[in-house]
LUMNUPA-953683 format. One record per residue: x, y, z of N, C-alpha, C in turn. Coordinates in steps of 0.05 Angstrom, whole numbers, padded with zeros to 5 digits, always signed. Last residue first. Layout:
XYZXYZXYZ;...
This chain:
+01659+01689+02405+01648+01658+02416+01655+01632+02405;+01716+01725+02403+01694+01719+02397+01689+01690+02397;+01745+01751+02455+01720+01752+02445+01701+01738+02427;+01804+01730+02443+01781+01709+02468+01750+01726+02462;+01820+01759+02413+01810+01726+02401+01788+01723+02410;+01844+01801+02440+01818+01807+02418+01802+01790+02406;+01870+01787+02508+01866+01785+02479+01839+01788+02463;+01876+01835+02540+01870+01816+02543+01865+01808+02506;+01921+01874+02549+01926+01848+02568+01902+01830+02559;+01903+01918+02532+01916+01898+02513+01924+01878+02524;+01836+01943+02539+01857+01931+02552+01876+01909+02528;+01793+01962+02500+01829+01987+02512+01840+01966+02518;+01754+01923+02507+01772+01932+02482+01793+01952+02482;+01738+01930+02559+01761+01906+02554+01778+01912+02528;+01729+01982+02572+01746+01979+02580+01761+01949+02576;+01679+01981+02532+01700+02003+02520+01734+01985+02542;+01656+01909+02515+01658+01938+02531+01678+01949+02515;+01617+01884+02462+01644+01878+02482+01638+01916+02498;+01599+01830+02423+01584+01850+02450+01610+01855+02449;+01596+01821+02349+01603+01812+02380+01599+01834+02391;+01579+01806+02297+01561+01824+02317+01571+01822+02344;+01609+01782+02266+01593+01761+02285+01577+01780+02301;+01629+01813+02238+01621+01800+02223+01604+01773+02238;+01667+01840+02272+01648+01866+02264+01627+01834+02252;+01700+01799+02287+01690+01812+02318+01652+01822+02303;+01723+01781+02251+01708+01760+02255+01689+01775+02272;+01758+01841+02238+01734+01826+02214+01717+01792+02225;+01792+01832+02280+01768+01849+02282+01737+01844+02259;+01823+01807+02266+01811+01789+02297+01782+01815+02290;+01851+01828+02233+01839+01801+02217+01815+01793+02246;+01863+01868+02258+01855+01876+02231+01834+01847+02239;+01901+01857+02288+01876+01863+02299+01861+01860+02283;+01940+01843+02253+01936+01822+02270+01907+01829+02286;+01962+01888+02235+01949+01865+02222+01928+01852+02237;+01962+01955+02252+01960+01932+02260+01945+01904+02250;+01978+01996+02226+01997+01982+02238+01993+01962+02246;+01903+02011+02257+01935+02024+02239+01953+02015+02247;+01839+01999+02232+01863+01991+02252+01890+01998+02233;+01774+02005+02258+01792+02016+02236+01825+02005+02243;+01716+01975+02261+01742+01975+02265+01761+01986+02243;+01643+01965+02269+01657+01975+02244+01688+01978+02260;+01609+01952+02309+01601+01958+02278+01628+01957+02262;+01595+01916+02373+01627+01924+02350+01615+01935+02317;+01559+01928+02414+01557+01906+02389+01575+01928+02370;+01532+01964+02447+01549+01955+02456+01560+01936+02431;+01505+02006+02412+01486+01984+02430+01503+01965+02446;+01551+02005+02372+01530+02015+02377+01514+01994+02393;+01622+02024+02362+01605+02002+02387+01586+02027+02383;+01691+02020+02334+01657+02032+02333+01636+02010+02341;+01758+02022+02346+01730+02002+02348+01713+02020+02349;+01819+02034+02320+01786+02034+02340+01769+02023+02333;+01883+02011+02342+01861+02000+02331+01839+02017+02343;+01962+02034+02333+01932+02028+02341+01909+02019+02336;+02011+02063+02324+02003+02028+02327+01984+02032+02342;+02027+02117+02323+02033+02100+02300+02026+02069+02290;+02044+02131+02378+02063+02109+02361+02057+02097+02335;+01998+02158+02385+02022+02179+02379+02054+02156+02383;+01960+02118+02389+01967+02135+02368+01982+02154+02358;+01969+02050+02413+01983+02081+02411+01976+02091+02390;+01917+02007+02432+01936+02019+02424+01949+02051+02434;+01851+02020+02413+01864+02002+02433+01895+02013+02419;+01800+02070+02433+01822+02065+02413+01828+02041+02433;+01730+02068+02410+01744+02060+02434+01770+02062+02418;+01673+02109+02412+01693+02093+02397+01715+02086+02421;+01601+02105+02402+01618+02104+02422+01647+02094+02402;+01556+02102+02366+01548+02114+02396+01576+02115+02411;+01546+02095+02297+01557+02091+02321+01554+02115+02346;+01527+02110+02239+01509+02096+02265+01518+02103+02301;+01575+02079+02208+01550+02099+02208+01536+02100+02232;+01614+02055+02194+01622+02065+02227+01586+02078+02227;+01622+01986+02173+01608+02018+02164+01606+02029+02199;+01678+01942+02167+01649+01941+02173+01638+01978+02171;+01731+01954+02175+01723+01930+02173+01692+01950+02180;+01809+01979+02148+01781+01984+02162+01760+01960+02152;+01872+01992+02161+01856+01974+02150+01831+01975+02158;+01935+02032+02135+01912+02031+02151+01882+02008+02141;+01994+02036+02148+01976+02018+02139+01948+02021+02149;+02041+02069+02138+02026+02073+02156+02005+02052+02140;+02083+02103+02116+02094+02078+02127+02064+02067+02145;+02043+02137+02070+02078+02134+02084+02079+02103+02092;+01991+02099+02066+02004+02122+02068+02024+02125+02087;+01938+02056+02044+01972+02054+02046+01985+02091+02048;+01881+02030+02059+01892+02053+02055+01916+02053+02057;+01821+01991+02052+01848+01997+02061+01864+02010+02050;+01765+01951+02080+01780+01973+02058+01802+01974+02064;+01707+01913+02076+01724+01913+02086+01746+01931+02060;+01639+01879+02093+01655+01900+02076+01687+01907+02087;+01619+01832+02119+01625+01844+02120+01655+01865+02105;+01577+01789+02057+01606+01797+02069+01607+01814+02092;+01540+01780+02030+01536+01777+02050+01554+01780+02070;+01503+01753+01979+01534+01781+01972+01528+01790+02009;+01498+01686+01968+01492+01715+01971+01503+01737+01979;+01491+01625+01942+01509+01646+01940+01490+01671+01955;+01475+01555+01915+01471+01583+01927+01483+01601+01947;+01479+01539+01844+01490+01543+01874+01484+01567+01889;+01476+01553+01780+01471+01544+01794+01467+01541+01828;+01518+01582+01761+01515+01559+01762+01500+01545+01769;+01502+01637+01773+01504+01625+01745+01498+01584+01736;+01517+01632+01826+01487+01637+01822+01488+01626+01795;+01570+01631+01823+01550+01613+01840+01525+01620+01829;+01581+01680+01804+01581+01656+01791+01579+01632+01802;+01558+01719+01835+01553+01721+01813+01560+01697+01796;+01600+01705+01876+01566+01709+01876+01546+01702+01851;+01647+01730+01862+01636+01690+01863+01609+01695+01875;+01632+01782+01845+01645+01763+01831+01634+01730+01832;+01629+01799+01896+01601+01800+01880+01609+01779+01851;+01674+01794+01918+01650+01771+01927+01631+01770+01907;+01705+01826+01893+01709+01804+01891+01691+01786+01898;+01689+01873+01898+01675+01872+01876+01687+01848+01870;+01703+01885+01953+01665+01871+01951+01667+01871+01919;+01750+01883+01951+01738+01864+01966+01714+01858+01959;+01756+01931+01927+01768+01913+01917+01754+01883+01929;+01708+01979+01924+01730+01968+01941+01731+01939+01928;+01651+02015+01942+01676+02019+01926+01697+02006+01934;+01582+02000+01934+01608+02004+01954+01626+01996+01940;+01524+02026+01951+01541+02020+01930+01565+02022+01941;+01467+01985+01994+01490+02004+01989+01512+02007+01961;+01409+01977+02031+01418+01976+02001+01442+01997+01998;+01417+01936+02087+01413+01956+02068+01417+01953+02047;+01446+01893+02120+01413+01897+02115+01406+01924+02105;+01503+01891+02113+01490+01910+02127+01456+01916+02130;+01494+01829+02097+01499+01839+02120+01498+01868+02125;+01469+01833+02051+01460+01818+02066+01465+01820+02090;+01447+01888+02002+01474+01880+02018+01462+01862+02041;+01431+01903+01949+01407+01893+01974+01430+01881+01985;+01475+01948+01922+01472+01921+01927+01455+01926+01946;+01485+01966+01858+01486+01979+01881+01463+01948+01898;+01548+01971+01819+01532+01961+01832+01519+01961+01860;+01610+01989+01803+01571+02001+01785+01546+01993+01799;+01641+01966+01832+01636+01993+01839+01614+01997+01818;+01617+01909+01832+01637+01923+01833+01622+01953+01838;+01571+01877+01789+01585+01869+01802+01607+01899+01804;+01510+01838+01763+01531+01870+01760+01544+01867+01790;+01469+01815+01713+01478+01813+01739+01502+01838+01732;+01411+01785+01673+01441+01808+01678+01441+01814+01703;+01370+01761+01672+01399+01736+01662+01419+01769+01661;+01329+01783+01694+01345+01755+01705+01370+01748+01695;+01344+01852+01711+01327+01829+01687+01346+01808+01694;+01340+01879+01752+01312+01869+01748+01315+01864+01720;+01406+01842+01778+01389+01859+01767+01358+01856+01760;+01432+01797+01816+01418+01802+01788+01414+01822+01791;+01465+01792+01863+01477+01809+01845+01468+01799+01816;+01440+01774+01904+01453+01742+01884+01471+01764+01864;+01412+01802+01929+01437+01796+01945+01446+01766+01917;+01406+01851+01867+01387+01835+01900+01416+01821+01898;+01421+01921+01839+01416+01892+01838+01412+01876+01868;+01417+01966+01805+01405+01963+01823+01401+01918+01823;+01478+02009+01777+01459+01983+01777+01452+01975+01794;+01475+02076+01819+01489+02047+01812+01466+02023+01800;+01444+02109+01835+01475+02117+01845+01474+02077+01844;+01386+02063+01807+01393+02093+01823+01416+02092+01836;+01364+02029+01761+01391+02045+01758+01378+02061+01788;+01342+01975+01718+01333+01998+01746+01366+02011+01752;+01348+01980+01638+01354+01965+01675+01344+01981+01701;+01348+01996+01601+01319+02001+01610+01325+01976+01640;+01392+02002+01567+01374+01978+01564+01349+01980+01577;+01406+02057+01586+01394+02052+01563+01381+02019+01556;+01421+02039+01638+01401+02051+01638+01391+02057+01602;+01466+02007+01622+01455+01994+01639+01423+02011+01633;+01508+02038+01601+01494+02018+01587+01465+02003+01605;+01512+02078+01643+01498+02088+01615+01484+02059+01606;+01535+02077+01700+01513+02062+01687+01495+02071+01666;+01588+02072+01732+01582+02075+01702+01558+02062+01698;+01589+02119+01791+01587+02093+01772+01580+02092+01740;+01636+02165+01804+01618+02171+01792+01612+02141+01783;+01676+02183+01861+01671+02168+01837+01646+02168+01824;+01720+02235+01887+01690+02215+01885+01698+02210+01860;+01756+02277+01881+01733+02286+01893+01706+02264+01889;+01810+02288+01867+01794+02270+01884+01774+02276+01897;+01858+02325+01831+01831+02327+01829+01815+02294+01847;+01914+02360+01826+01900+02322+01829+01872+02334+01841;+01955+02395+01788+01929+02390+01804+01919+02366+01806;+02011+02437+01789+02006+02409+01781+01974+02408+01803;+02027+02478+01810+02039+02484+01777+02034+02448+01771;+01989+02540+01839+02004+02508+01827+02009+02508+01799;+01980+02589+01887+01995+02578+01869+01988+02541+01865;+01920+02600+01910+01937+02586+01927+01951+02577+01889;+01878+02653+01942+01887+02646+01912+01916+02632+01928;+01818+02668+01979+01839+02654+01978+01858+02646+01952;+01753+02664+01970+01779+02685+01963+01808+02682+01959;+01736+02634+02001+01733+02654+02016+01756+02676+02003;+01732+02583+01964+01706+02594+01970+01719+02627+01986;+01801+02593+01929+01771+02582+01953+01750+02595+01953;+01824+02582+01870+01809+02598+01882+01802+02587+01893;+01880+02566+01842+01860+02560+01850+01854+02568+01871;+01920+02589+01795+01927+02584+01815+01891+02576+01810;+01935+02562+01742+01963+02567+01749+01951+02574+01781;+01927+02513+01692+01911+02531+01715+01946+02537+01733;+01956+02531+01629+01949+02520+01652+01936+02527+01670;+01933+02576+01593+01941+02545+01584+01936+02525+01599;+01919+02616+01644+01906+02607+01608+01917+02585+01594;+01880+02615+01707+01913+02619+01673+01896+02612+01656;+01841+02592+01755+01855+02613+01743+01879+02604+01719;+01793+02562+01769+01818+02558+01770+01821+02588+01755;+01739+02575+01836+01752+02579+01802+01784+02567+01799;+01722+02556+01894+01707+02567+01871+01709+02573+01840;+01722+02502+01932+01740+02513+01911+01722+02525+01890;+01722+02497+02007+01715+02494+01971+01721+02509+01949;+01744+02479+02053+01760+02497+02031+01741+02488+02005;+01739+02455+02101+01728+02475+02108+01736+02490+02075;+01820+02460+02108+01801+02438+02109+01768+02461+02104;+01888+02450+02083+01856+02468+02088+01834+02453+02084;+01950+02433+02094+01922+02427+02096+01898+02442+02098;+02007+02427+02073+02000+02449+02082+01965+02440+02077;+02050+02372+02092+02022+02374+02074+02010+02396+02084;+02092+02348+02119+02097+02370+02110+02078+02385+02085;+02088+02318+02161+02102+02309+02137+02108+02329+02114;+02056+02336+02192+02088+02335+02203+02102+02326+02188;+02003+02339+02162+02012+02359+02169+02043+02362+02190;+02001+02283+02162+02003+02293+02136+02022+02322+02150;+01998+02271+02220+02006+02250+02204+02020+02269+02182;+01945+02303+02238+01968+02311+02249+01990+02287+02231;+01903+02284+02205+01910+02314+02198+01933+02322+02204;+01898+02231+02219+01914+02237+02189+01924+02265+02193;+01871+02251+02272+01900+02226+02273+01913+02238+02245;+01826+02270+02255+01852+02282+02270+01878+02270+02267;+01805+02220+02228+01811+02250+02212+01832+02260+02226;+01805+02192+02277+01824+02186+02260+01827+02200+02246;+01761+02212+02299+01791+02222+02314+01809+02207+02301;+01717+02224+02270+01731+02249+02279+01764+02242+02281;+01710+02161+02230+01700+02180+02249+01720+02201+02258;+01708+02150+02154+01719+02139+02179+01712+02169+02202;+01685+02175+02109+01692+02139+02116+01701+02133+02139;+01681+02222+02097+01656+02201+02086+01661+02174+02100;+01721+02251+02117+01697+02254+02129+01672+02226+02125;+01779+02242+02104+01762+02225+02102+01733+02224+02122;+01792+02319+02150+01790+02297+02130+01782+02265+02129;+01729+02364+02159+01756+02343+02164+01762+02314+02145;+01699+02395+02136+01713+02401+02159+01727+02384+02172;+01698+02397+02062+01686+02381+02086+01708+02398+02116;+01727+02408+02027+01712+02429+02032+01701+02411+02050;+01810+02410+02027+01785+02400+02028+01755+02409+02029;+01872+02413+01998+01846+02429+02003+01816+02407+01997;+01941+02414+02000+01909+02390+02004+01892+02413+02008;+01998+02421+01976+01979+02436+01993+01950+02415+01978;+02066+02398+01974+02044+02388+01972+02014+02408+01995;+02118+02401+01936+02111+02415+01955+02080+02415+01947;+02156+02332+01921+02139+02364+01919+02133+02388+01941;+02189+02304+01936+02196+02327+01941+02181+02343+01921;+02161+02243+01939+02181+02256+01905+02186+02280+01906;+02137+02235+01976+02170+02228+01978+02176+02234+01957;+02099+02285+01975+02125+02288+01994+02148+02270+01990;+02068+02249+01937+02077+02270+01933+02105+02288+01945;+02051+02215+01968+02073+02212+01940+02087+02223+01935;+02018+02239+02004+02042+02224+02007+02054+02221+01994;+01985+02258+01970+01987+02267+01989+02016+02253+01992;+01957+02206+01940+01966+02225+01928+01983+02242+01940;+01927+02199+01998+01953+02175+01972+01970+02191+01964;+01890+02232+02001+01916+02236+02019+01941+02209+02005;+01861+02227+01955+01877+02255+01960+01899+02246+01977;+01842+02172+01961+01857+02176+01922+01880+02214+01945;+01821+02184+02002+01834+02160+02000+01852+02172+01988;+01802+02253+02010+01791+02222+02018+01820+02211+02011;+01805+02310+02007+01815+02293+02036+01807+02266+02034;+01808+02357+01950+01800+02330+01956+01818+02311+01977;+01861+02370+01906+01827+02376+01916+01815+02354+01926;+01920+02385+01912+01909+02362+01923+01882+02374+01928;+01978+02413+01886+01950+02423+01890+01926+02402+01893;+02052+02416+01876+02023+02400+01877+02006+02411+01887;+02090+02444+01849+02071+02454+01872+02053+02436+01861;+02154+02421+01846+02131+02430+01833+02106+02432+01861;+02205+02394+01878+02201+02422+01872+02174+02436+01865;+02208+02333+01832+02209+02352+01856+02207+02387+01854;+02149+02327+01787+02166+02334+01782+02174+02344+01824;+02102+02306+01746+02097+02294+01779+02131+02303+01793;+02090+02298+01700+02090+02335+01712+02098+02332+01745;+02087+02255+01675+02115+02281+01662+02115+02305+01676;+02053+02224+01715+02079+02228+01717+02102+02245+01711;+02008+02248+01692+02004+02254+01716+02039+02256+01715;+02002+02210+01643+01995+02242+01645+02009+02257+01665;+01995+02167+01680+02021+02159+01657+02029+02194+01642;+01953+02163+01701+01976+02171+01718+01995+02183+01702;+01921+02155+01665+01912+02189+01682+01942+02187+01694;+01928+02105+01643+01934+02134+01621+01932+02161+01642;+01911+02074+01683+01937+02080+01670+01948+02107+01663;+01855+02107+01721+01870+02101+01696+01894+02100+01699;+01847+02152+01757+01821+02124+01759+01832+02106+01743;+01856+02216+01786+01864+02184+01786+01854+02164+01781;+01860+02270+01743+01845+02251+01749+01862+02229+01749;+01889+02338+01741+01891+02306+01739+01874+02291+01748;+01909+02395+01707+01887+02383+01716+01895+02359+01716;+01947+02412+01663+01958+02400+01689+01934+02400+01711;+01914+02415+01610+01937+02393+01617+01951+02386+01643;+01839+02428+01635+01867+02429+01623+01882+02420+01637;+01798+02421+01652+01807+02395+01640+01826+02406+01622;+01778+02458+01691+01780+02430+01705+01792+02413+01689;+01760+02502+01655+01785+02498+01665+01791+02478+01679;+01700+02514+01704+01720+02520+01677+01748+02518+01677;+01680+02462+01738+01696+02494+01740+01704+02489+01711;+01667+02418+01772+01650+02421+01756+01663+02454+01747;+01717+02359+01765+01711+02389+01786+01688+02408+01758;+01685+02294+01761+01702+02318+01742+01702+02345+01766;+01700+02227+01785+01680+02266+01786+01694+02277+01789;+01723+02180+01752+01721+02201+01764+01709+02227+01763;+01682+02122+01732+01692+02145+01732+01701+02163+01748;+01672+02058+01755+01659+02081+01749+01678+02099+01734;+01655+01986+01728+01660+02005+01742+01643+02028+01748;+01622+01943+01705+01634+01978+01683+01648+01989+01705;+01609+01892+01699+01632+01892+01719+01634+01921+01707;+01550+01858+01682+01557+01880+01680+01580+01894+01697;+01544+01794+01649+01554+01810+01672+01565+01836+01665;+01487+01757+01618+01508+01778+01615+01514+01795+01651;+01477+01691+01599+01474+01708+01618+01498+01734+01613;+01479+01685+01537+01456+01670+01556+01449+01685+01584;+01497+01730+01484+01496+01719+01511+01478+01704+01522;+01527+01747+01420+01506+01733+01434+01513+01721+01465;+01559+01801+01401+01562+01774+01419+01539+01779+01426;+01580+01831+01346+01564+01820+01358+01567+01799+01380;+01629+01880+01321+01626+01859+01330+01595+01852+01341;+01635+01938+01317+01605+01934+01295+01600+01896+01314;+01669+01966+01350+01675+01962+01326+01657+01947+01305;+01641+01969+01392+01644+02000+01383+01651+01992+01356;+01595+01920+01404+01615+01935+01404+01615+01957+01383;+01531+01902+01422+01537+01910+01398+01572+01925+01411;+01505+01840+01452+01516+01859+01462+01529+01871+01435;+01441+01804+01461+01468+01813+01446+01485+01841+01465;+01381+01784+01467+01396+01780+01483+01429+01786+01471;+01340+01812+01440+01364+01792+01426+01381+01775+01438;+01322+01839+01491+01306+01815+01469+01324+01804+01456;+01371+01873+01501+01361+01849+01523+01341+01834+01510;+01423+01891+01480+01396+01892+01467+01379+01858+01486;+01464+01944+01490+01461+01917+01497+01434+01911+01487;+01523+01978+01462+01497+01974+01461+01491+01945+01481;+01568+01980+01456+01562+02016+01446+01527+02012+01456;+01630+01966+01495+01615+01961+01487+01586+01986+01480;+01702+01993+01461+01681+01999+01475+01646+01987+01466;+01757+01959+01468+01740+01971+01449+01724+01968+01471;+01814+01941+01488+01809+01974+01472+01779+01973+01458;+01805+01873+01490+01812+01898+01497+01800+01916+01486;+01773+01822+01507+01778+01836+01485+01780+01856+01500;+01792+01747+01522+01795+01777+01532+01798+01791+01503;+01761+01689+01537+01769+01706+01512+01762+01734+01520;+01784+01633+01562+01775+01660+01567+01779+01671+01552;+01813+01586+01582+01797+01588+01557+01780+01609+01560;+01855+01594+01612+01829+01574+01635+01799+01589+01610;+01894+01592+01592+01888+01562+01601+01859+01564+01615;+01887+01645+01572+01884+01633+01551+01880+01595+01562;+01882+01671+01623+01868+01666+01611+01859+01649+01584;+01938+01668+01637+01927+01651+01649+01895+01654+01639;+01971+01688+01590+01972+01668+01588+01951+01645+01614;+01972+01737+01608+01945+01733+01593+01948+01708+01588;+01975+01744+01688+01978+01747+01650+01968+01732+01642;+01934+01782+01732+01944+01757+01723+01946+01765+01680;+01922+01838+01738+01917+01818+01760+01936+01788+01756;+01980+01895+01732+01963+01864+01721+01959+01847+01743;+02017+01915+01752+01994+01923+01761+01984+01895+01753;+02069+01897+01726+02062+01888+01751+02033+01892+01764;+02062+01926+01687+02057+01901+01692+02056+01882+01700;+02073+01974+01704+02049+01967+01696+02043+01936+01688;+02111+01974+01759+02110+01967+01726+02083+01970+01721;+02126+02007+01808+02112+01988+01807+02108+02003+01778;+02142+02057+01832+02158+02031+01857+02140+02016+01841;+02131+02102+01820+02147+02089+01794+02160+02069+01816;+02087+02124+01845+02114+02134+01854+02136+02126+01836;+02043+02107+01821+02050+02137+01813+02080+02137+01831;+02049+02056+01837+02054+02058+01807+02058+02083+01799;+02035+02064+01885+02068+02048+01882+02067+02064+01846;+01989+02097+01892+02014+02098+01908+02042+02088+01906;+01948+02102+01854+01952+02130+01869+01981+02123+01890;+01956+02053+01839+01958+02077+01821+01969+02101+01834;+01936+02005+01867+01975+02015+01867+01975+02039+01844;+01884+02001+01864+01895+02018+01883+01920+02023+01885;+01873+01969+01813+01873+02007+01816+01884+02010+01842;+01892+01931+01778+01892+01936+01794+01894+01958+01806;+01868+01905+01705+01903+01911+01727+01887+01920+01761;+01865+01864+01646+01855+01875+01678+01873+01880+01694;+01905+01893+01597+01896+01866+01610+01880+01881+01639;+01897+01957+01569+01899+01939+01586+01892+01916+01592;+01861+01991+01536+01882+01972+01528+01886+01954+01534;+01790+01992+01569+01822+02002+01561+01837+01978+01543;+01741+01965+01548+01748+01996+01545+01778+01996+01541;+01743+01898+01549+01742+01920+01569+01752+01949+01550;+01696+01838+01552+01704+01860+01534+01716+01884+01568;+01701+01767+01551+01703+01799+01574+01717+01816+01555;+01671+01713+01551+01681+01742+01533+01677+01761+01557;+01663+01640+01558+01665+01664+01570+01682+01684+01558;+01621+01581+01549+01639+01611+01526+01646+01628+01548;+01620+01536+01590+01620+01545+01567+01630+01567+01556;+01629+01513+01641+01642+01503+01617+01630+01508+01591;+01630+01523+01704+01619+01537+01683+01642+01530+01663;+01657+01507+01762+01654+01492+01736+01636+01497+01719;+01671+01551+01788+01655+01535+01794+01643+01518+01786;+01723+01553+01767+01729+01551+01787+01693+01533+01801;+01701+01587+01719+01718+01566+01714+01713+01541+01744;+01683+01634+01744+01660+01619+01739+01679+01587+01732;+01723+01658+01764+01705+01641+01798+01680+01623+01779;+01750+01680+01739+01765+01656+01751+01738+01632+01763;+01718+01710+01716+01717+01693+01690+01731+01676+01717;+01717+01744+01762+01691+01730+01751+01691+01706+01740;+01754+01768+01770+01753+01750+01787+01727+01725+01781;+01752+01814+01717+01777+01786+01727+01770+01771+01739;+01703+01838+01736+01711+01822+01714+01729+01800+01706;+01732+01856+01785+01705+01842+01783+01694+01829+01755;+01771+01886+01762+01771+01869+01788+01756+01845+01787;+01759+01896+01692+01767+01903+01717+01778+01887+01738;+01734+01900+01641+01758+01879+01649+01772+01896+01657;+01673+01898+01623+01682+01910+01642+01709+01901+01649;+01623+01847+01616+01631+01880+01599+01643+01898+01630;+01615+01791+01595+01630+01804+01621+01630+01832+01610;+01576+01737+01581+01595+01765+01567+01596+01784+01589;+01573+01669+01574+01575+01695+01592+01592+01714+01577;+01536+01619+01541+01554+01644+01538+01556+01660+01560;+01518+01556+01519+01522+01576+01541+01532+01594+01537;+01503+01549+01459+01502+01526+01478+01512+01554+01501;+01431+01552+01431+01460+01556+01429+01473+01548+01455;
């Protein structure tokens, strides 16, 4: 039969796929089944433009459908794939359909982690991962209402902000001892804590949450130490969960994500996986990591269709994230894990600064706020391994270019 790619997942990394296989001159069948309604849209304006109503849902959309129909892409919505049968090589939908494949891409994403409590999935309970979670989210997203924010990462302090410019009254509870514990080091937690907390985000940090309380709604929520804190609206951010049902019923290797090598196969040759389901032999961190972000489920994308084609490709990026709150841009480059030393350059009580994470003297990882222009000097800095001291990276007299070789 003559070529087929079947994409299961019309996401980021599903979108970018069908472009990059066109793009690499793959001229045969390409099918991207996806779960939601939706054309492929774009998750991070959820938790911030699209829940504030500064952004359409169709504006979310990566690209309209008329650019699939030129670059001969066959998008199937609302149905769910139920099976994959790796001897047949097929994929079975929810609605009985069959597609035959040559090579299959697995783009599933994940899910959000549910709060494991009774009561976590009544009506003013919220999860951010969906249209449909916001589109929920909005009839209650009311001024005045007591928002109840579980959870200090990204999706919480987003959330966090929204919240204040649509005059809620916004309380964050975290159970870690500071916030974005998982992603970035002490003194930018500090930095947000004092940020949120002059904006008017009543913050508990150190706060796990033992019960909800009411009976239709949760009306208040319990801490670990007793504590009962009114709401009358809950955003729930507590992680993502990858989607790897289909993956582990075919009998694929699976651990916290499809287990795939730096070409983004899997241990069966003709399935590959891409995005937040995928957990990658990463080329530049020389680990194996699963990593959540718009950027890596774009490389794994033209990875994945280099490799298809032929050409050689490897998922080799330094990683790279970013965070929109109030007026505050925050951009981060490379994994702080590890580090021995941070340096700020800048002001942080202006709102305009950059740090740098230096192990062994060699730049790991840069977080930078307000500041573009470091941003982009820092992703060559973290991505070439450059040396530098604590006192040239403070000095702004000298430029961030002239580092690297």
């Amino acid at each position: 039969m003559s070529e087929t790619v079947v994409i299961i997942g019309a996401g980021q990394a599903g979108c970018d796929l069908t472009a990059a296989l066109r793009q690499q001159g793959f001229e045969g069948r390409i099918v991207m089944v996806g779960e939601e309604p939706a054309l492929p849209y774009r998750r991070p304006p959820l938790s911030k433009a699209y829940l504030s109503g500064d952004m359409t849902e169709e504006q979310l959309y990566i690209k309209p459908a008329s650019t699939y129909e030129k670059q001969n892409v066959e998008v199937i919505t609302g149905v769910r794939v139920e099976r994959i049968d790796r001897a047949a090589k097929n994929v079975t939908l929810a609605n009985g359909e069959v597609l035959d494949y040559t090579k299959l891409a697995l783009c599933t994403g994940g899910h959000a982690r549910r709060l494991p409590l009774p009561g976590a999935e009544k009506p003013n309970v919220h999860y951010v991962r969906t249209i449909a979670d916001i589109e929920k989210l909005k009839a209650q997203f009311l001024p005045g209402k007591r928002l109840l924010i579980i959870g200090g990462g990204y999706i919480g302090l987003e959330a966090a902000a929204v919240g204040i410019k649509k005059e809620l009254k916004v309380t964050l509870v975290e159970a870690m001892p500071r916030l974005l514990a998982r992603v970035t080091g002490p003194a930018l937690s500090e930095y947000y804590y004092g940020v949120h907390s002059a904006k008017g985000v009543d913050i508990k940090l150190g706060a796990g949450v033992d019960a909800l309380e009411g009976d239709e709604l949760v009306e208040k929520v319990v801490l670990a130490d007793g504590t009962k804190l009114d709401a009358d609206v809950i955003i729930v951010g507590i992680g993502l969960i990858p989607n790897t049902e289909l993956a582990e019923a075919a009998g694929l290797e699976v651990d916290n994500g499809i287990l795939v090598d730096q070409q983004c196969r899997s241990s069966d040759p003709d399935i590959f996986a891409a995005g937040d389901c995928a957990n990658h032999d990463h080329g530049f961190l020389l680990r194996r990591m699963r990593l959540e972000s718009v950027p890596n489920a774009s490389e794994g994308a033209r990875v994945i269709a280099a490799t298809i084609c032929g050409k050689e490709a490897v998922h080799n990026g330094a990683p790279w994230f970013w965070s929109d709150q109030y007026d505050l841009k925050l951009q981060m480059v490379g994994i702080n894990q590890g580090y021995e030393e941070v340096v700020i350059r800048g002001s942080m009580e202006e709102n305009n600064f950059s740090a740098f994470y230096l192990c062994g003297g060699v730049i790991i990882s840069a977080d930078t706020v307000n500041r573009p222009k470091d941003f982009m000097v820092a992703k060559k800095l973290v991505a070439g391994r450059v040396k530098a001291d604590a006192a040239t990276l403070s000095d702004e007299s000298v430029e961030l270019k002239s580092l690297i070789a």
